[in-house]
VEXVEX-883759 format. One record per residue: x, y, z of N, C-alpha, C in turn; residue in one letter; residue number from 1. Coordinates in steps of 0.1 Angstrom, whole numbers. Example, Ala and Ser with C-alpha at 12.3 -4.5 7.8 and 13.67 -1.06 7.14 Angstrom:
<vexbas>
     n.X     n.Y     n.Z    ca.X    ca.Y    ca.Z     c.X     c.Y     c.Z   residu   num
     132     -57      78     123     -45      78     132     -33      78        A     1
     128     -22      71     137     -11      71     129       0      79        S     2
</vexbas>
This chain:
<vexbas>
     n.X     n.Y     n.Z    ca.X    ca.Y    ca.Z     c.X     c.Y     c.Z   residu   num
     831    1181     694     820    1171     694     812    1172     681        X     1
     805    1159     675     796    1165     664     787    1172     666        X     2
     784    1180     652     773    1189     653     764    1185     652        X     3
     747    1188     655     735    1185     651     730    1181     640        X     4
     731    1168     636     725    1167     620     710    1164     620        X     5
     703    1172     606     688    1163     607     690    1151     603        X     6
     690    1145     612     687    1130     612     670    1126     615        X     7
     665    1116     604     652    1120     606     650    1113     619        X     8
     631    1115     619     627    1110     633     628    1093     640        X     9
     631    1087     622     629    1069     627     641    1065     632        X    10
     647    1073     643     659    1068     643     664    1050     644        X    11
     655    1044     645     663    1025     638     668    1026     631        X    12
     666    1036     619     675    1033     606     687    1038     607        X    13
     691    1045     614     705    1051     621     715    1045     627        X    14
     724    1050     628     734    1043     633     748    1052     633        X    15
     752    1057     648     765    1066     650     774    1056     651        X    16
     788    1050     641     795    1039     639     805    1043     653        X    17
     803    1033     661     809    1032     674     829    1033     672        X    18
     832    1030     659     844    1033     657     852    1045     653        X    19
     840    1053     647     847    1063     637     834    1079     638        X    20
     825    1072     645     815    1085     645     809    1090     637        X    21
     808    1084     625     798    1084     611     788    1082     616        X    22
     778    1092     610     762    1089     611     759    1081     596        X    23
     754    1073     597     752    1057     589     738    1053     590        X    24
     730    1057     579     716    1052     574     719    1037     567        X    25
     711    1028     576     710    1017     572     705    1011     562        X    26
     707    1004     551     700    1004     539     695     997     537        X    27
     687     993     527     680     977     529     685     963     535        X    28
     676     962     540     679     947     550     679     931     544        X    29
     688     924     547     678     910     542     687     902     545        X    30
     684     889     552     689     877     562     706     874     553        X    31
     714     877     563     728     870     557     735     883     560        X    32
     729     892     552     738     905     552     747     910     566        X    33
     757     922     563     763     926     568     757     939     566        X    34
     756     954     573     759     962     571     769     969     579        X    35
     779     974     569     790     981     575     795     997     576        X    36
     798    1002     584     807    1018     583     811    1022     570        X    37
     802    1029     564     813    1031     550     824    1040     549        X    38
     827    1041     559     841    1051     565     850    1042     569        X    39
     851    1033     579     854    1024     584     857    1012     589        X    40
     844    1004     580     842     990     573     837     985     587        X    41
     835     994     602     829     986     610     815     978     608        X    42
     813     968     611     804     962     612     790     969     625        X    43
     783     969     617     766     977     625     759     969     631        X    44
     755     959     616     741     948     620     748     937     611        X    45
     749     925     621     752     911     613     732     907     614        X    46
     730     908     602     714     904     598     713     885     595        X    47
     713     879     607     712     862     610     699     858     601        X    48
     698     844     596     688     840     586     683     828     595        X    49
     683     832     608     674     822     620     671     830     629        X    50
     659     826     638     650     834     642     653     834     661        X    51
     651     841     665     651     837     683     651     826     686        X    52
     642     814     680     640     805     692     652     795     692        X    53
     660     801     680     675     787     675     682     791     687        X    54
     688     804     692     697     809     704     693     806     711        X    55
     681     806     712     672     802     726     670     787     730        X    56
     674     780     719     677     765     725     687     762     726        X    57
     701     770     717     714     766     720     715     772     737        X    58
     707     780     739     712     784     754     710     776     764        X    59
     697     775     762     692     760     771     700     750     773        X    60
     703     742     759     709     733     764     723     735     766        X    61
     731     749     766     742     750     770     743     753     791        X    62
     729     755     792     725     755     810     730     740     816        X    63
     726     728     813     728     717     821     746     716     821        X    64
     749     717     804     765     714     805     773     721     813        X    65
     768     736     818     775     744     827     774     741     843        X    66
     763     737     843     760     726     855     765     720     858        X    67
     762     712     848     773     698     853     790     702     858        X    68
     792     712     845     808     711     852     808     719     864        X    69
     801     726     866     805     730     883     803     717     894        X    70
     800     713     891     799     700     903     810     689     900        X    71
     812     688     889     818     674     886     831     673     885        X    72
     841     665     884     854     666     889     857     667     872        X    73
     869     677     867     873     681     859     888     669     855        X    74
     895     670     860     909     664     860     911     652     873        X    75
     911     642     870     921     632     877     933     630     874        X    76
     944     627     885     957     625     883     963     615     892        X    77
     971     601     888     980     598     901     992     597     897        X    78
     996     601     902    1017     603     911    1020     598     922        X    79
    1029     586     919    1037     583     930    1028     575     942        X    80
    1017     572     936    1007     562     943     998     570     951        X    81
     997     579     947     989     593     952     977     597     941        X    82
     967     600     946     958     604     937     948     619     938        X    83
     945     632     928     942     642     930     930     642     920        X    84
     924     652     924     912     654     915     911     671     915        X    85
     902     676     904     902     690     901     890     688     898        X    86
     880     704     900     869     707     898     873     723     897        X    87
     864     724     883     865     740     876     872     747     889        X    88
     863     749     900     869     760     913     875     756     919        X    89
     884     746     917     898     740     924     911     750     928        X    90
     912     749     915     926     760     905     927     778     914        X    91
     914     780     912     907     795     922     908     793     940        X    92
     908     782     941     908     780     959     924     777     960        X    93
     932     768     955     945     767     954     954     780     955        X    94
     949     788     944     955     799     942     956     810     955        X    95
     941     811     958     941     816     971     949     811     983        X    96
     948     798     985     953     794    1000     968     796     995        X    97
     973     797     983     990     803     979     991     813     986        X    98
     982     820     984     987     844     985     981     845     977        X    99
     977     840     963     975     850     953     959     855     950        X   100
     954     861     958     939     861     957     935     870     948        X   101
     943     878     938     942     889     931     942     879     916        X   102
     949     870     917     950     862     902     938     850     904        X   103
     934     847     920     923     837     924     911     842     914        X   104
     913     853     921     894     860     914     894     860     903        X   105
     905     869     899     905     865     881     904     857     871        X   106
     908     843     882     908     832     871     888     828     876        X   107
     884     830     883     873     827     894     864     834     888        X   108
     865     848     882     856     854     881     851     852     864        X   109
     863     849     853     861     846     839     859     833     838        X   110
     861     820     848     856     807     841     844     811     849        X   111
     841     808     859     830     806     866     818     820     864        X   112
     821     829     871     812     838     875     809     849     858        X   113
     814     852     849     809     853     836     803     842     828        X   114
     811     833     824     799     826     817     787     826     825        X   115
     789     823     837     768     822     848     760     831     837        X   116
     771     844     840     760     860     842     760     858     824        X   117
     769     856     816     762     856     801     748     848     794        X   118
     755     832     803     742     823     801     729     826     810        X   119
     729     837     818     718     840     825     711     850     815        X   120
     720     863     813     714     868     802     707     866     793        X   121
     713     858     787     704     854     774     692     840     778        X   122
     693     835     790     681     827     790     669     836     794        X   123
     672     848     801     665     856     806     657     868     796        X   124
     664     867     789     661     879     781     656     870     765        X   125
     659     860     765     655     854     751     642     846     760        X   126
     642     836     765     632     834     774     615     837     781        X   127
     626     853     787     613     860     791     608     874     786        X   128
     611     872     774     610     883     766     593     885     763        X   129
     585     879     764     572     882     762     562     883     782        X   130
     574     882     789     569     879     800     572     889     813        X   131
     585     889     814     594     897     822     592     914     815        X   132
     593     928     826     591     936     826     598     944     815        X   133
     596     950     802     607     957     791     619     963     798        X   134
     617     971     807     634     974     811     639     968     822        X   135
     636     961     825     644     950     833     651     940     821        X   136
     643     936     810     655     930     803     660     936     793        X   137
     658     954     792     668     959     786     685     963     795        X   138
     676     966     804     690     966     817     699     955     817        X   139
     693     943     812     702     932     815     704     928     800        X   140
     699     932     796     705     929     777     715     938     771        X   141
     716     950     779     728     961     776     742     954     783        X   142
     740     942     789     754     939     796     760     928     788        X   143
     752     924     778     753     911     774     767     909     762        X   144
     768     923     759     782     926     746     793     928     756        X   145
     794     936     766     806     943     772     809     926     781        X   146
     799     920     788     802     909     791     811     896     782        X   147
     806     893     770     811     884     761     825     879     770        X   148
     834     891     763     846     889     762     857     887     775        X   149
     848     886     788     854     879     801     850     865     800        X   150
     837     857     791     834     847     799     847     834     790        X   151
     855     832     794     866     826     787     867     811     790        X   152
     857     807     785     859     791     787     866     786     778        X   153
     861     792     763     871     784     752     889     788     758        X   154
     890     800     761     907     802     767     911     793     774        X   155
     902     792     785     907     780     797     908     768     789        X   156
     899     759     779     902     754     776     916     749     763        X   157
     918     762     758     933     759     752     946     760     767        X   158
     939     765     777     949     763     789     949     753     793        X   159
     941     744     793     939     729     800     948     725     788        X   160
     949     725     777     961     717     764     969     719     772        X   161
     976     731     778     992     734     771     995     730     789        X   162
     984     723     800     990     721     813     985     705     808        X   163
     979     700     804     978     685     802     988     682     797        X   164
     998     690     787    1013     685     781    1020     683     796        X   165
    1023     693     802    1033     693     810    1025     679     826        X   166
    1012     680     824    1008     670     838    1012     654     834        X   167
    1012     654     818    1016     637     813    1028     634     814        X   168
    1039     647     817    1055     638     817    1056     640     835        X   169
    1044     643     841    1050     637     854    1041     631     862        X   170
    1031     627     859    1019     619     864    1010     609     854        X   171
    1003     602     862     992     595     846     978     601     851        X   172
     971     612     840     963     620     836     950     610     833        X   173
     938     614     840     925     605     838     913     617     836        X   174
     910     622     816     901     635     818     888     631     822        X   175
     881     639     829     869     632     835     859     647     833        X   176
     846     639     838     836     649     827     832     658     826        X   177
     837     668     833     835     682     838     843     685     824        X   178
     849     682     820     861     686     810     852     683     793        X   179
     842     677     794     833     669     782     818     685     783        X   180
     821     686     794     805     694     798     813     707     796        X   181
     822     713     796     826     726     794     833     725     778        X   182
     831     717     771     830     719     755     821     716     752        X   183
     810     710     759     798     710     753     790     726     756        X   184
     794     730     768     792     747     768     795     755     762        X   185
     808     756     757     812     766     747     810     760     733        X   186
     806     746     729     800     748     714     785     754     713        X   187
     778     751     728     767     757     726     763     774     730        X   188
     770     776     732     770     790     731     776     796     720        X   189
     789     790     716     791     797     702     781     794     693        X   190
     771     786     690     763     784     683     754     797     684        X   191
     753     798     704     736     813     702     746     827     704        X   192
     762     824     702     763     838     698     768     837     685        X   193
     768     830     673     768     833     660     752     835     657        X   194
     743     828     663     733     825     653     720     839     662        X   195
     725     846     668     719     859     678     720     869     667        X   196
     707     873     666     706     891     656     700     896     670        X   197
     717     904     674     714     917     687     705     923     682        X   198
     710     934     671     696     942     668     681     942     665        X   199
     679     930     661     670     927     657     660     920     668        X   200
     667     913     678     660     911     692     660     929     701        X   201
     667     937     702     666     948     707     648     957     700        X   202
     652     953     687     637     959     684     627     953     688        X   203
     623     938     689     616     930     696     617     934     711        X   204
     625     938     716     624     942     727     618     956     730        X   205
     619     964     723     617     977     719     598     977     718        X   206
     594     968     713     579     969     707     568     971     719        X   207
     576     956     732     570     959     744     571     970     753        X   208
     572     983     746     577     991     758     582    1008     749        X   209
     571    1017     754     579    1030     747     587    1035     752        X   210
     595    1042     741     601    1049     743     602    1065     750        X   211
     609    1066     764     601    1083     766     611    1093     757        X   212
     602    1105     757     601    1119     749     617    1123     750        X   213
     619    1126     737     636    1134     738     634    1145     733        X   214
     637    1156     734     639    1168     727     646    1166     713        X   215
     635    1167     703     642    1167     688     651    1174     681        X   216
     648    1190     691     661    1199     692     675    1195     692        X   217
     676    1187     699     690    1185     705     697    1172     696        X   218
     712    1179     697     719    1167     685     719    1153     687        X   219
     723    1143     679     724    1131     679     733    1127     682        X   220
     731    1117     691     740    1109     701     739    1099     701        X   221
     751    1087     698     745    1071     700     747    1064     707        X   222
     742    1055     712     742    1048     727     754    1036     725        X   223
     766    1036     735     780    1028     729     772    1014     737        X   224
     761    1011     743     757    1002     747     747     994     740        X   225
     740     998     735     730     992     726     727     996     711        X   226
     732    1006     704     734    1016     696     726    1025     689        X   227
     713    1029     698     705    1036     693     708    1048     693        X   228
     702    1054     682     711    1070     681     696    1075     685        X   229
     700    1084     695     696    1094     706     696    1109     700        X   230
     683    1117     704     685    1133     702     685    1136     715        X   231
     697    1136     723     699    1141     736     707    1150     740        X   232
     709    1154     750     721    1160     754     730    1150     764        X   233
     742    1153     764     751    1146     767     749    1143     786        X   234
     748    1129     789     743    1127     802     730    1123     803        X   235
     722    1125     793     703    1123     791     707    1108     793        X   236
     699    1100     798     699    1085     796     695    1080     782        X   237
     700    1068     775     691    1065     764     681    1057     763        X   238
     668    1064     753     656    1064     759     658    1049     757        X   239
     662    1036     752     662    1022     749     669    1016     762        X   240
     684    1016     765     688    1011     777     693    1018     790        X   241
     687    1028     786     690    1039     797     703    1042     807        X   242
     715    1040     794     728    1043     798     731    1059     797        X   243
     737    1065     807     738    1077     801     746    1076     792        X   244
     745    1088     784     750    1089     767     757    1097     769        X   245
     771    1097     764     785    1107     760     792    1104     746        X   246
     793    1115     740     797    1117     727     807    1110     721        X   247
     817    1111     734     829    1105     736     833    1100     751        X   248
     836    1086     755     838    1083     768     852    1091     770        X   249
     844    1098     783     855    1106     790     869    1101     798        X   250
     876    1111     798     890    1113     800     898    1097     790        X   251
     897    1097     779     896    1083     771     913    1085     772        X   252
     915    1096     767     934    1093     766     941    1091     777        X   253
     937    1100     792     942    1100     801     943    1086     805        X   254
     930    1082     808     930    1066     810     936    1058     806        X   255
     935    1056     788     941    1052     781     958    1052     784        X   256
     964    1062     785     976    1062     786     980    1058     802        X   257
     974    1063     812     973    1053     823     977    1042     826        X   258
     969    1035     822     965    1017     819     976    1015     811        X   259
     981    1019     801     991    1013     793    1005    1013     797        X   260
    1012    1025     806    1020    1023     811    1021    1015     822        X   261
    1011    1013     829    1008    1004     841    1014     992     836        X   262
    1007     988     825    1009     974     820    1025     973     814        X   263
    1030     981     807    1044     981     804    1054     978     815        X   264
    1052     985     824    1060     986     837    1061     972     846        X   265
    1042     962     843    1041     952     848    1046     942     838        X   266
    1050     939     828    1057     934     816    1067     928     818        X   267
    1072     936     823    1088     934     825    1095     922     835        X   268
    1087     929     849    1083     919     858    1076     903     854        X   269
    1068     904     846    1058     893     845    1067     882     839        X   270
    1077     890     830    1083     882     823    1098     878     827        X   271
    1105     882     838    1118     880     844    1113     872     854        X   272
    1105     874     867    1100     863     876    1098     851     872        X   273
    1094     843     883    1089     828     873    1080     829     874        X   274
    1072     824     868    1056     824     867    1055     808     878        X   275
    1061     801     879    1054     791     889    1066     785     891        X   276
    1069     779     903    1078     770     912    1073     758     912        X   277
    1081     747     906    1083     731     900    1087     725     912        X   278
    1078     714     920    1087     709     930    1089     692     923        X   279
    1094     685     921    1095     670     918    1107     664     925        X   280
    1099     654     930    1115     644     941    1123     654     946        X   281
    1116     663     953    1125     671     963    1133     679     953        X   282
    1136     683     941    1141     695     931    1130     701     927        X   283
    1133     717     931    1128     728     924    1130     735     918        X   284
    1121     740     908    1126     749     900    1119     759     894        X   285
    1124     771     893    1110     782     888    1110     787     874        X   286
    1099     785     862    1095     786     854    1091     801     846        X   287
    1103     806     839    1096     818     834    1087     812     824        X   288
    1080     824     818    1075     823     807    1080     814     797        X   289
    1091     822     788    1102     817     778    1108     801     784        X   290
    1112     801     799    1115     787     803    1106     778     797        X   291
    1091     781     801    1084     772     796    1078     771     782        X   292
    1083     779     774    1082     782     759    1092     769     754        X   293
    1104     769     760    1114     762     753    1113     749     759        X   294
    1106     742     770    1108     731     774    1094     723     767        X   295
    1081     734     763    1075     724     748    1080     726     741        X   296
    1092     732     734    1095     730     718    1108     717     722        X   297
    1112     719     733    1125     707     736    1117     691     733        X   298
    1101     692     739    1099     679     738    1089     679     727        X   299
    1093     689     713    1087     684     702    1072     689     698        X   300
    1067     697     711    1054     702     708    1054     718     700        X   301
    1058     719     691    1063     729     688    1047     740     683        X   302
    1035     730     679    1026     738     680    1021     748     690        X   303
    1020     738     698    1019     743     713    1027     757     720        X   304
    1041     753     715    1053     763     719    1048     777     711        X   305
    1046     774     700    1042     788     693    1031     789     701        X   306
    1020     783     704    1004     791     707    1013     798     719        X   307
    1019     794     728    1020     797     744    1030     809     742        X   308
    1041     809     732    1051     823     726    1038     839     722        X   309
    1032     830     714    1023     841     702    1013     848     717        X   310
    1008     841     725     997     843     731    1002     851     745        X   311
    1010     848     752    1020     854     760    1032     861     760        X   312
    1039     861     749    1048     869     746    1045     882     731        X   313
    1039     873     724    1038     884     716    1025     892     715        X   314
    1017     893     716    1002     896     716    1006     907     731        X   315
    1011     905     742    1005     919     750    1018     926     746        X   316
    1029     925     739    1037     934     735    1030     944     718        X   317
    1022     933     712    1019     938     702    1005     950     707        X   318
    1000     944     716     987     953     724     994     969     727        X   319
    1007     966     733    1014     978     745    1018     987     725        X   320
    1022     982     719    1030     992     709    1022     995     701        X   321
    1009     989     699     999     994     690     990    1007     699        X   322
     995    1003     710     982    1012     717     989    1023     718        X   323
    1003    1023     719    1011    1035     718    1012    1046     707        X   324
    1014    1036     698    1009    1041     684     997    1051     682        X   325
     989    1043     681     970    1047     683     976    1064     695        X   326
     975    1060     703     978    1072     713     983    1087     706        X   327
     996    1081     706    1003    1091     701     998    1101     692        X   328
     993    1091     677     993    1100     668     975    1106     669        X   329
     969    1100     677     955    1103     678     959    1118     687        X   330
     966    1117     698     971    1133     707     977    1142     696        X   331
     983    1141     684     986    1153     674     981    1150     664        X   332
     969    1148     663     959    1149     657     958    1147     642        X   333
     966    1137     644     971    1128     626     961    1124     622        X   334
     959    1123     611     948    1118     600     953    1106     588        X   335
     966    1105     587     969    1096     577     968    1083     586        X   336
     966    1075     575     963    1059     578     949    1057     588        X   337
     942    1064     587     935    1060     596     927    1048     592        X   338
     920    1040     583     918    1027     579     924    1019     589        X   339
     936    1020     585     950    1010     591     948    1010     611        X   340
     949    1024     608     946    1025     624     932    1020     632        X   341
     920    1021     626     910    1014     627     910     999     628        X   342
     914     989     616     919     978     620     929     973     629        X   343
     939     981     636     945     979     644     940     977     657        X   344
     934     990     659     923     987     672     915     978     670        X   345
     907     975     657     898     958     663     908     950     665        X   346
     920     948     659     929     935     664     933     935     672        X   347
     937     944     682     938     943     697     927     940     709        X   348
     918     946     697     904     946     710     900     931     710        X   349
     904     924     698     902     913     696     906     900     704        X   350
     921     900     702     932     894     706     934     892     723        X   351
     933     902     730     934     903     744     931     898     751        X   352
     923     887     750     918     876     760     926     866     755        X   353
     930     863     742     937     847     741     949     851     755        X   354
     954     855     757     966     859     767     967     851     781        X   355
     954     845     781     949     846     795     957     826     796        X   356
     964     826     785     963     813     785     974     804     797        X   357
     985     811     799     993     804     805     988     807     819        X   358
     979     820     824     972     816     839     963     809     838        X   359
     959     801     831     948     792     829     954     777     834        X   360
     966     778     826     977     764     831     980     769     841        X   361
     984     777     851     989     776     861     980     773     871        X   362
     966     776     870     955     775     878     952     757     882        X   363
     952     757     866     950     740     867     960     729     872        X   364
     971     732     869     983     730     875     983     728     890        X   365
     981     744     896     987     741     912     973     732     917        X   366
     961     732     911     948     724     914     955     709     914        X   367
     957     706     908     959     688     907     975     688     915        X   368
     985     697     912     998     690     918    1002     692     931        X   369
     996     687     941     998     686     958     997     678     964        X   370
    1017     672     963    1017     660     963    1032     667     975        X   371
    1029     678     979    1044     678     987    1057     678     978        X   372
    1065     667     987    1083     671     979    1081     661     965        X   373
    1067     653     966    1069     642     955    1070     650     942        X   374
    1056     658     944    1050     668     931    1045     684     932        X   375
    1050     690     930    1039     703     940    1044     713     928        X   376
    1030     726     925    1036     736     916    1031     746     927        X   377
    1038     753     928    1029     769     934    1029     783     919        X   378
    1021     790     924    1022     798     914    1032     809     923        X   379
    1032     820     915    1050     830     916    1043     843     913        X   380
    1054     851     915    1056     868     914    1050     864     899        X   381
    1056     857     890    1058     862     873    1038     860     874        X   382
    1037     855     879    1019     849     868    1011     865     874        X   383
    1009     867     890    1004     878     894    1005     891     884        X   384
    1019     893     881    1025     901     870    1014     903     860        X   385
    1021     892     851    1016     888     840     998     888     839        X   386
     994     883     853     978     886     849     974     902     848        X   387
     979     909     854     978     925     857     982     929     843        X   388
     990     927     837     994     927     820     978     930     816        X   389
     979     914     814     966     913     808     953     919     806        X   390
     951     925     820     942     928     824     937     943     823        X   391
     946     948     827     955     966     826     955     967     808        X   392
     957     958     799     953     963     783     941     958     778        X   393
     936     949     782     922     947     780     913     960     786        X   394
     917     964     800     907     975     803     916     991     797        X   395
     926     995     788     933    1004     780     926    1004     772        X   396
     924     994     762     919     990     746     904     997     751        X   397
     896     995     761     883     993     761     880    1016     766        X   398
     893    1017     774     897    1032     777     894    1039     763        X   399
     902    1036     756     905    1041     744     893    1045     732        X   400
     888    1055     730     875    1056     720     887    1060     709        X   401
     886    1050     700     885    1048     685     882    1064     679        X   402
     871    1067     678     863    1078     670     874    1088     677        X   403
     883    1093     686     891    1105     686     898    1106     676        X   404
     905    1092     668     910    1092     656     903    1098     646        X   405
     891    1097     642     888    1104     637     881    1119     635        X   406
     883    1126     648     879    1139     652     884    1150     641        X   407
     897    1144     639     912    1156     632     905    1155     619        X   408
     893    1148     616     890    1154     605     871    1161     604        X   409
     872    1164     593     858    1174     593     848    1165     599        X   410
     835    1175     606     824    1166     609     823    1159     603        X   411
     818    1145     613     812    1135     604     798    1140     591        X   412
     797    1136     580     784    1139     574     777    1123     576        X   413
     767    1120     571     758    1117     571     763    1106     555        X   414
     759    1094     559     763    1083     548     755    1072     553        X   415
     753    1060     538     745    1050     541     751    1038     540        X   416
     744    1029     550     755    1020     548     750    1005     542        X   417
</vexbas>
């Protein structure tokens, strides 16, 4: 573990680099800037040149468009003199009345039930930031990063592409405005999470509210939740969001290696089963992955073919052998490449949600096609699979602390960034 450094008392200006475990004095500040790891080029503080109240209106008005689409019918379709309609929670109830209530939630819990809890966050905490109690919306502002990367609207939305290809060569497709109101949500939220300075609202948050007494004795430790570096002992809460603090998240490899064989083992499966069962005029047929790789590049969508190849085929194979990599040489305690190895892990940590795309189509899919022998998709063994993939290296990647790669070498010292 590191040793005790004097780190002085103002700890804001500090910073233990969540990647690599450098203690990192922050250096002059000023709107635009970056400061980064100078070990490991991680990014600290993205320093925004707009003030709270910009995120705080992109949030707002990203509240009614999320509204709306929960109520409003997403997809119309008619086949064969039949007519269906979809609403965001269609795809999730479908799923269920199939069997599959393990892929229901999943898809249930990242369109619907994350964005809620993100856009609550931040209305709550940008909002009632002069009003509401200091650790009540530090409690709920510490959830607001680890959350991000479930609430997957923009994914579902490249999943609504690659199943609107396949709903136009067997029905006539009517998008309706549930579909208008969930891109009007995700441009407005990407707006208040580019245009959001975390840290700089954390100290604003910080002003209402002291901090209690830590023993200055004791080494520095940084909070992987908010990133205040702490003089605590390991398990002390941090005195900002009152996570307990560990040096290093525990049993990281065990886990790590855990979860990744899990997911290799479910791989295999995900990708030999069909992911969904085709009924049309009484012929069925079940769709692997690759089946449905090659039947958009047959009809010329070849963009499409690559996103649905890259994003489902290649990306959780590239997750499973990088993480093995990472593993490996982090357990015998290698030191070379570690740069390399560093950007490897953000590209995975990065990447791991686009994945989610072909259960996105299959959600929306069995929602609109229940039409009996005319039209009907069920979903399959392959998609259950395949979501557990997914899922199993997104929670590996997150297993995995980065900074053991850098242990095999001397304490961290003390650098500015």
């Amino acid at each position: 573990m590191p040793s005790a450094l004097p780190i002085p008392a103002d700890a804001l200006d500090w910073r233990e680099c969540p990647h690599c475990g450098q203690f990192c004095r922050l250096g002059p500040r000023r709107p635009g800037m970056v400061a980064e790891c100078p070990r490991c080029a991680e990014p600290l503080w993205r320093m925004r040149q707009v003030n709270i109240s910009f995120p705080l209106a992109c949030a707002t008005a990203a509240l009614p468009f999320y509204l709306f689409a929960l109520v409003a019918p997403f997809l119309e379709i008619e086949a064969y003199g039949r007519f269906s309609l979809a609403r965001l929670d269609t795809g999730p109830a479908q799923l269920l009345a199939q069997g599959w209530g393990l892929v229901a939630a999943l898809v249930f819990a990242v369109t619907l039930l994350a964005p809620a809890a993100k856009l609550a966050i931040l209305l709550l905490v940008l909002g009632g930031r002069h009003v509401l109690p200091p650790r009540l919306l530090k409690l709920l502002f510490r959830w607001y990063l680890p959350l991000s990367p479930w609430a997957m609207i923009d994914v579902y939305l490249l999943g609504f592409l690659v199943a609107y290809t396949r709903l136009t060569g067997m029905a006539t497709v009517h998008l309706d405005t549930a579909l208008y109101a969930l891109i009007g949500y995700m441009l407005a939220m990407a707006a208040a999470d580019g245009s959001l300075d975390i840290e700089a609202l954390w100290r604003k948050l910080d002003e209402r509210g002291n901090h209690p007494h830590q023993h200055t004795e004791a080494g520095p430790i940084g909070c992987d939740f908010c990133g205040l570096l702490n003089h605590a002992e390991e398990g002390e809460p941090c005195r900002r969001c009152h996570t307990p603090l560990r040096h290093r998240k525990e049993n990281s490899i065990a886990r790590a290696w855990a979860l990744v064989l899990a997911a290799a083992l479910l791989y295999i499966p995900a990708n030999l089963y069909p992911f969904m069962v085709v009924t049309q005029l009484a012929r069925t047929q079940g769709y692997t992955i690759m089946h449905g790789i090659v039947e958009l590049a047959q009809n010329g969508l070849w963009p499409l073919a690559f996103l649905v190849f890259f994003a489902s085929i290649t990306i959780p194979l590239i997750k499973l052998v990088l993480m093995v990599y990472l593993l490996v040489l982090t357990q015998l305690g290698r030191t070379d490449f570690l740069i390399a190895r560093a950007r490897a892990y953000r590209f995975i940590d990065f990447i791991g949600r686009w994945s989610m795309i072909d259960i996105f189509m299959v959600s929306i899919l069995v929602a609109l096609l229940r039409f009996g022998r005319f039209a009907n998709v069920q979903a399959n063994l392959g998609a259950m699979c395949f979501a557990a993939v997914v899922v199993l290296t997104i929670f590996a990647v997150s297993a995995f602390d980065p900074r053991l790669m850098w242990d095999a070498l001397e304490q961290p010292e003390q650098a500015e960034a």
